[in-house]
KOLTIVO-353458 format. One record per residue: residue in three letters; z, x, y of N, C-alpha, C in turn; chain; residue number from 1. Coordinates in steps of 0.2 Angstrom, whole numbers. Each point is the difference from the previous one (the first is absolute). Layout:
<nodes>
Ala, Z, X, Y, Z, X, Y, Z, X, Y, A, NUM
...
</nodes>
This chain:
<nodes>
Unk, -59, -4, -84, 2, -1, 7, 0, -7, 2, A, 1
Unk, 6, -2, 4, 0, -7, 1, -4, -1, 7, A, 2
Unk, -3, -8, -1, -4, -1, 6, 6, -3, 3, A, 3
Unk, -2, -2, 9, 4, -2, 2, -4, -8, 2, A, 4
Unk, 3, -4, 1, -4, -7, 2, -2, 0, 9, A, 5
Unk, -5, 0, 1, -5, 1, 7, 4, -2, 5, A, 6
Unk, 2, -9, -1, 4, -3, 2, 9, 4, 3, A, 7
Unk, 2, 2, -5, 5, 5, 2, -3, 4, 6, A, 8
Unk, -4, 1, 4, -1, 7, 5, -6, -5, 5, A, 9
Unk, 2, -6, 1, -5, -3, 5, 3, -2, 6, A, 10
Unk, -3, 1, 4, 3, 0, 8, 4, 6, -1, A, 11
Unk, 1, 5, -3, 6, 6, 3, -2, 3, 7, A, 12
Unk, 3, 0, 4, 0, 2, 6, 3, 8, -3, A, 13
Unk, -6, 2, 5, -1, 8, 2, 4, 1, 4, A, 14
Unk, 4, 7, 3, 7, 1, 3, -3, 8, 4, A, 15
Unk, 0, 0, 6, -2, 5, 2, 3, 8, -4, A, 16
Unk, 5, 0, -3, 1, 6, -5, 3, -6, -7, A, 17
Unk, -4, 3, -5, -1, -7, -5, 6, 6, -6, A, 18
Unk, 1, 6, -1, 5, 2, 0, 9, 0, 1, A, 19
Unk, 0, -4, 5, 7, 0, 5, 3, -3, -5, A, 20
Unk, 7, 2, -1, 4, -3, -7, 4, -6, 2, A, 21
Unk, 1, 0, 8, 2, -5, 7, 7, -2, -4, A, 22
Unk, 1, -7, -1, 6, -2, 1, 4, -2, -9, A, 23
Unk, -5, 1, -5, 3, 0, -6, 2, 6, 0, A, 24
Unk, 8, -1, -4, 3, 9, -3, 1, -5, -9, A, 25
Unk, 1, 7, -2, 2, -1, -7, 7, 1, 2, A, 26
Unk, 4, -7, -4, 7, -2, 2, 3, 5, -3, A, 27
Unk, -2, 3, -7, 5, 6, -4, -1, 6, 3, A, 28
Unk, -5, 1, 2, -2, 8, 4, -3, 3, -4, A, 29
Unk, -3, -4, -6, -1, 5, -7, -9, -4, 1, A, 30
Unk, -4, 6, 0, -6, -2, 2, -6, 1, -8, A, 31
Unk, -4, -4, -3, -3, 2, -5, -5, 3, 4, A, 32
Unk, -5, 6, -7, -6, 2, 3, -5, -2, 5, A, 33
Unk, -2, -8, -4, -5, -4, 0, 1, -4, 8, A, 34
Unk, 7, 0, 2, 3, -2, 6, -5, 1, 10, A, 35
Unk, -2, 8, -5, -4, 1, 7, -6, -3, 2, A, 36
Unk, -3, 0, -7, -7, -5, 1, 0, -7, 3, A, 37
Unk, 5, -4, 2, 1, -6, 2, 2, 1, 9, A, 38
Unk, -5, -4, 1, 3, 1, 8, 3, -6, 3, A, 39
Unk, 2, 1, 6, 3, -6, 1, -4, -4, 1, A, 40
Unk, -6, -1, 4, -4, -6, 1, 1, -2, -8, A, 41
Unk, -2, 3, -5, -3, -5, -6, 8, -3, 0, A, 42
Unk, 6, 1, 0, 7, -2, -3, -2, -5, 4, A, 43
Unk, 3, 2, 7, -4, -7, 5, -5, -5, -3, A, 44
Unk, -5, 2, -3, -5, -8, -3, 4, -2, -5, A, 45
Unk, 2, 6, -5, 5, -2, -6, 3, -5, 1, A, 46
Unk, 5, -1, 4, 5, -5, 3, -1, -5, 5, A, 47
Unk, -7, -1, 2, -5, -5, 2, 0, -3, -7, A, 48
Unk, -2, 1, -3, -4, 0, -6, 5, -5, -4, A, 49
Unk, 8, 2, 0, 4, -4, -5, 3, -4, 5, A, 50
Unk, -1, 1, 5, 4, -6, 7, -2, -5, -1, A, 51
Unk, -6, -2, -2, -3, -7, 0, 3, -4, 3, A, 52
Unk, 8, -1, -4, 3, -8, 2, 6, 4, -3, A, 53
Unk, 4, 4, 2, 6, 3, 2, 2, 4, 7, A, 54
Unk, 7, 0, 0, 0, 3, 3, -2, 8, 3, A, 55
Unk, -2, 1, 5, -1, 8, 0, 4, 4, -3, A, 56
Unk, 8, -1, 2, 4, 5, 0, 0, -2, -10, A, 57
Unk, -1, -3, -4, 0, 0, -7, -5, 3, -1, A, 58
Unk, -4, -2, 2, -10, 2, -1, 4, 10, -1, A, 59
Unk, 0, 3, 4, 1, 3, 4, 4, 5, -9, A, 60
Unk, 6, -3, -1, 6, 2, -5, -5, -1, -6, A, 61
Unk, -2, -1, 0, -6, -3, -9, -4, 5, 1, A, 62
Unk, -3, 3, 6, -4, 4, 1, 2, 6, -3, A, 63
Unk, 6, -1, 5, 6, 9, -2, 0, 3, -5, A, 64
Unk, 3, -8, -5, 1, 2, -8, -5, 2, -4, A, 65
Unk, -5, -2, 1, -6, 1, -2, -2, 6, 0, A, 66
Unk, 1, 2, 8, -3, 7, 1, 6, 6, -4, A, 67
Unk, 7, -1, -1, 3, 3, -4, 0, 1, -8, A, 68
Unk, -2, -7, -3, -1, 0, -4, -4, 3, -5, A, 69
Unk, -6, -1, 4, -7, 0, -3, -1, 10, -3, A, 70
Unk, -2, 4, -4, -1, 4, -1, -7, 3, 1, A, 71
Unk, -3, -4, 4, -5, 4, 0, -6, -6, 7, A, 72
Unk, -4, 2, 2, -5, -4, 4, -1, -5, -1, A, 73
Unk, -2, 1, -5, -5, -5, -5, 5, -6, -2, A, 74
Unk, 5, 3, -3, 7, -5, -1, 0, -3, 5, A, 75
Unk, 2, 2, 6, 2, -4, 8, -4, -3, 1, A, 76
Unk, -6, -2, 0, -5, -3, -1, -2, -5, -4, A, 77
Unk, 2, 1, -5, 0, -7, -7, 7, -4, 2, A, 78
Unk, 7, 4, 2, 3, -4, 0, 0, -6, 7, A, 79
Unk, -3, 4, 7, -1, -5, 4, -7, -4, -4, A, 80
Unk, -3, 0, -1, -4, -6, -3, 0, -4, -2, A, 81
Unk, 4, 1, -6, 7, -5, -3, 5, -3, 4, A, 82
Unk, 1, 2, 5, 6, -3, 4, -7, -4, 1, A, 83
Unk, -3, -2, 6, -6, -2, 4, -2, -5, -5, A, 84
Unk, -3, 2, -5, -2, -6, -4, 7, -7, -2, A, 85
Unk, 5, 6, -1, 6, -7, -3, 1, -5, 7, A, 86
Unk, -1, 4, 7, 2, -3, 4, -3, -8, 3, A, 87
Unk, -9, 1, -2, -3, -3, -2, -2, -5, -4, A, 88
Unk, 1, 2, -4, 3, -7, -6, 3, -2, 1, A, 89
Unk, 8, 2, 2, 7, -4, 2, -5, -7, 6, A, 90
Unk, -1, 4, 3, -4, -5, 8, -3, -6, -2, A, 91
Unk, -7, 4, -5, -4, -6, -2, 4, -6, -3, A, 92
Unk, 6, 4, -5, 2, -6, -5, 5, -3, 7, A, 93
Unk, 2, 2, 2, 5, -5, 6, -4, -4, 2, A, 94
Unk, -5, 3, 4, -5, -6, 4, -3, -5, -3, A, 95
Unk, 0, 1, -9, -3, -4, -3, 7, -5, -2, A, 96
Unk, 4, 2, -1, 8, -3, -2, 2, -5, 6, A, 97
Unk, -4, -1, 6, 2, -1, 6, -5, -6, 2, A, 98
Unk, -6, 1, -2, -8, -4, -2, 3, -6, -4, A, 99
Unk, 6, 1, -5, -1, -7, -3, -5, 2, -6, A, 100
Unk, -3, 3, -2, -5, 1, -5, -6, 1, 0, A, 101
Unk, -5, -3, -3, -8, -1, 3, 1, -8, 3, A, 102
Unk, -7, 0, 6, 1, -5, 2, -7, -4, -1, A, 103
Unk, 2, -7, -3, -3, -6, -2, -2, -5, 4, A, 104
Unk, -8, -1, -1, 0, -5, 5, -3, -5, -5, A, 105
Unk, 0, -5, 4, 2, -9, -4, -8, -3, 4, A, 106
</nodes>
């Protein structure tokens, strides 16, 4: 069984029907099993999650693929992880690429 990282499901806002599948559709109409177990609120943090420093409307499209892609729970879950970590590292190495390097004092 995969674990999921803690981090992934912090702050998730509770939704008076935490069920309600709201305003994502599966763009093919073609629904996997495993598709019911995800509600919209978690999609919603999912796409929190990978937003960091994109756009929503992208955040949003990387979500989608994801969620079509993936075959299974656990899959959709490792791969937003993977997104969220790379997006992360991109950030740090920018910010550090941006720093100039380590800084030296004299």
């Amino acid at each position: 069984m995969t674990t999921v990282p803690s981090w992934l499901f912090q702050n998730l806002k509770s939704t008076a029907d935490p069920f309600h599948r709201g305003p994502f559709t599966n763009g093919s109409g073609f629904s996997k099993h495993w598709h019911n177990q995800i509600t919209t609120c978690i999609r919603e943090h999912m796409v929190e999650k990978i937003k960091g420093h994109l756009m929503e409307e992208e955040a949003r499209k990387m979500e989608e693929k994801m969620f079509e892609e993936a075959h299974s729970r656990a899959e959709y879950y490792r791969m937003v992880v993977r997104v969220v970590k790379r997006i992360r590292r991109e950030k740090r190495q920018e910010e550090k690429k941006m720093m100039g390097g380590p800084i030296r004092y004299y």
